[in-house]
N, C-alpha and C positions, 0 to 999 in steps of 0.2 A: 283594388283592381279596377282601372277603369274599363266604360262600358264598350268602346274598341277594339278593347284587348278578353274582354271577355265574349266575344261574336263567338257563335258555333263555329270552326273550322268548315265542315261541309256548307253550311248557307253562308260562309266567308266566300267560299270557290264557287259556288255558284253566282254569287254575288257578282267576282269577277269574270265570268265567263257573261253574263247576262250585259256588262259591260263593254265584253269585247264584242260582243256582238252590235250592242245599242252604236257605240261608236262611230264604225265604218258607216252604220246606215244613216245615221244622221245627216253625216257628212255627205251621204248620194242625196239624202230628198234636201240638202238647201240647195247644192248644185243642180236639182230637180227645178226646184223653184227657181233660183236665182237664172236660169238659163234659159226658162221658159218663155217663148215666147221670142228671144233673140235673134237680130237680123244680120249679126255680124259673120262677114264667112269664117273668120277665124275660131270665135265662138258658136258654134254650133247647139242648139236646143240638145240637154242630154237625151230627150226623147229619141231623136234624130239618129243619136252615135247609137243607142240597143238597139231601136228597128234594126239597124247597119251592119251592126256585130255581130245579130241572128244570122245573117242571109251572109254575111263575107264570111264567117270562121267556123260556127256551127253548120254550114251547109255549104261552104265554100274553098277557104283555102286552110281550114285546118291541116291535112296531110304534102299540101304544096309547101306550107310556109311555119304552123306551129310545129309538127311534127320535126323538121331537121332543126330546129330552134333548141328543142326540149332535150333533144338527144344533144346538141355541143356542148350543152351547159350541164348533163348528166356525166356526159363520158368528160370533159374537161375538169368538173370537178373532183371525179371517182380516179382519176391519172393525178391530180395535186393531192389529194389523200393519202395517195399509196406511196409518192415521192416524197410527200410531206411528210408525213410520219415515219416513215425507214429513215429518213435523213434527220429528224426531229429526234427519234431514239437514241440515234447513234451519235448525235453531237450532244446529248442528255446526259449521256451513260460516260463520255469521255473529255471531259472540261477541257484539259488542256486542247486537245482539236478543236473544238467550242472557241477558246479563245484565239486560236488563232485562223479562222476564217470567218469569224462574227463582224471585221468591217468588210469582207467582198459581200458577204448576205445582206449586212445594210446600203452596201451601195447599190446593189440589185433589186433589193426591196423599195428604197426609194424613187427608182426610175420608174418612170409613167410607163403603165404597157402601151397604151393606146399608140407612144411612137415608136414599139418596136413594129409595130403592124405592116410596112413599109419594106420591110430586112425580110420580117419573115414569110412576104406575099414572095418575095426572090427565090426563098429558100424551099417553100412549102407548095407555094402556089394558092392558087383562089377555091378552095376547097374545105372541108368539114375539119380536116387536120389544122387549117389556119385558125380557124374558132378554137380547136383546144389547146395549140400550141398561145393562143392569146390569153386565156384563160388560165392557163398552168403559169404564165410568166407574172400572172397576177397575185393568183391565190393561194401557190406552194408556199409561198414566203412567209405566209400571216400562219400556215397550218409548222412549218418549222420552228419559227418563234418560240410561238406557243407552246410550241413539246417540248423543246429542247428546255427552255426557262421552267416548265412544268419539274420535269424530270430533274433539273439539277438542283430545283428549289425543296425536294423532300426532304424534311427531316430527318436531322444524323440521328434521332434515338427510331426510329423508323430501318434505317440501315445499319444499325448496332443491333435489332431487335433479329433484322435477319439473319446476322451473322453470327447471331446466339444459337439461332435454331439451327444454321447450317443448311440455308435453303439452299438449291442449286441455281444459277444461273435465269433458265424459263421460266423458274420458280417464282425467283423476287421480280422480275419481269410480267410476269405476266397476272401474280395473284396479288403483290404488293405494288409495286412502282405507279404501273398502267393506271390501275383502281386511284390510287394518291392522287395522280395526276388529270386525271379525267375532266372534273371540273375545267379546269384551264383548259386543257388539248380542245373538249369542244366549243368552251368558246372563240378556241382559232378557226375550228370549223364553220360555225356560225356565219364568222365574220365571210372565209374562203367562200359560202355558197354567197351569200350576197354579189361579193366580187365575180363571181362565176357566171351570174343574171347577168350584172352591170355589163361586162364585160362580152361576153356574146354577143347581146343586142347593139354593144358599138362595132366590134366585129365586123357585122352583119352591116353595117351601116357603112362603112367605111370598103368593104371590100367582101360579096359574097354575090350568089347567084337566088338566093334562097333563104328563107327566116323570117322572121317577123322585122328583124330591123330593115333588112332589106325592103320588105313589105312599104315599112313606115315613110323609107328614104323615098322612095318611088312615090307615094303619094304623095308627101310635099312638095315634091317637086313638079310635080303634075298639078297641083292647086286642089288634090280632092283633099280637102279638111277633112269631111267624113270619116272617110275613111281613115286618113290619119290619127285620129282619134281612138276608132275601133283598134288600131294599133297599141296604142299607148295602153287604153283598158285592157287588150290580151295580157298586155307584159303585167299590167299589174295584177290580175288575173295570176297569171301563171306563177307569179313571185310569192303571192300568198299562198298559192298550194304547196311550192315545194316548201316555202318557210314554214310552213303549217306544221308536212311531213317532218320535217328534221326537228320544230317543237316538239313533237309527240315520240320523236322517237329518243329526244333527248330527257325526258318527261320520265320515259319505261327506264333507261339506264341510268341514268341518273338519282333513281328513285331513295336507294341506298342513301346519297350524297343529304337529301333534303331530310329523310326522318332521323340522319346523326344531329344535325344541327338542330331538328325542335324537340328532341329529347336535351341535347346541350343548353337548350332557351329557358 
């Protein structure tokens, strides 16, 4: 055995957590250094953009501008979940329908949302509903995929197994299929919250009253760099919390999935 493979498991995990941590911070103190000092308006001293970020978002326009941010991209994604997965199941569960609306879903899935934004400022108007209707036209797609190809991909001695026992319906659904499929289905979620960020803050940029993209838009255009900046750090700010959250909570459910496979290892 080599000596890689023989690492403690727990100072394995620590290992990498001690890792995930060293990383990010690296990466601020060369931008620390590399930036110091800097006379460029576009480049801004990172010094510069923290002072900036204390006093605009912690003491500033957190509830003007994070606050309806965090909510479009919460209710936007938690509306693609619930569309995505009902629709995910049910084209899972029934191939034949599966195979015949699997090219409108690709041709859907394909098209850029950013140009429905345009149709649906007509449709919806310049409000919180345009952020989720932007967001849902992004992220349903990736979370339907995923379930649908999850679900139709279990194994026939998995569905021989149930039909031995004579499970009922909610049964195999809910205590076999769902659990089989998991794996996959979150990493359509995964993918759906990404798009969900991405996708607000252009949103936002393109057509809102309020948010941080708006925030962002507004400052370039007005020449504050600064502030532009404190912008960007919010968003990336905020994208590692919710990514964070959905790590750990994919971590607790998931938990099952990872001690099968290092008993199988």
């Amino acid at each position: 055995m080599s000596s890689g493979n023989s690492m403690n498991p727990r100072a394995r995990l620590w290992l990498l957590r001690g890792i995930e941590i060293a990383a990010p911070m690296a990466l601020i103190a060369l931008w620390w250094f590399v930036s110091e000092g800097s006379r460029s308006l576009y480049w801004p001293p990172l010094r510069d953009i923290i002072d900036d970020f204390w006093r605009t978002w912690v003491f500033g326009h957190w509830h003007s501008h994070a606050v309806p941010t965090l909510t479009a991209i919460l209710l936007g994604y938690a509306v693609s979940l619930v569309a995505g997965l009902t629709i995910g199941i049910a084209l899972g569960l029934l191939p034949s329908f599966n195979e015949f609306v699997r090219p409108a879903l690709d041709f859907f899935r394909a098209a850029p949302s950013s140009a429905s934004v345009p149709l649906l400022i007509i449709l919806v108007g310049v409000n919180i509903q345009l952020k989720i209707a932007v967001v849902m036209m992004a992220a349903v797609w990736v979370v339907i995929m995923n379930t649908s190809e999850a679900l139709a991909g279990i194994d026939t001695t998995i569905r021989d197994t149930c039909r031995s026992y004579r499970l009922s319906f909610w049964q195999k659904l809910l205590w076999v299929y769902l659990p089989a499929a998991s794996p996959q289905v979150f990493a359509g979620m995964r993918v759906a919250l990404f798009q969900s960020i991405i996708l607000t803050i252009v949103a936002e940029m393109l057509a809102s009253s309020s948010g941080i993209g708006t925030f962002i838009s507004a400052a370039q255009w007005s020449f504050k760099i600064v502030d532009m900046w404190t912008g960007i750090v919010m968003v990336a700010a905020l994208s590692f919390a919710l990514t964070r959250a959905f790590h750990h909570l994919e971590h607790k459910v998931l938990a099952w999935h990872r001690g099968y496979h290092r008993r199988q290892s």
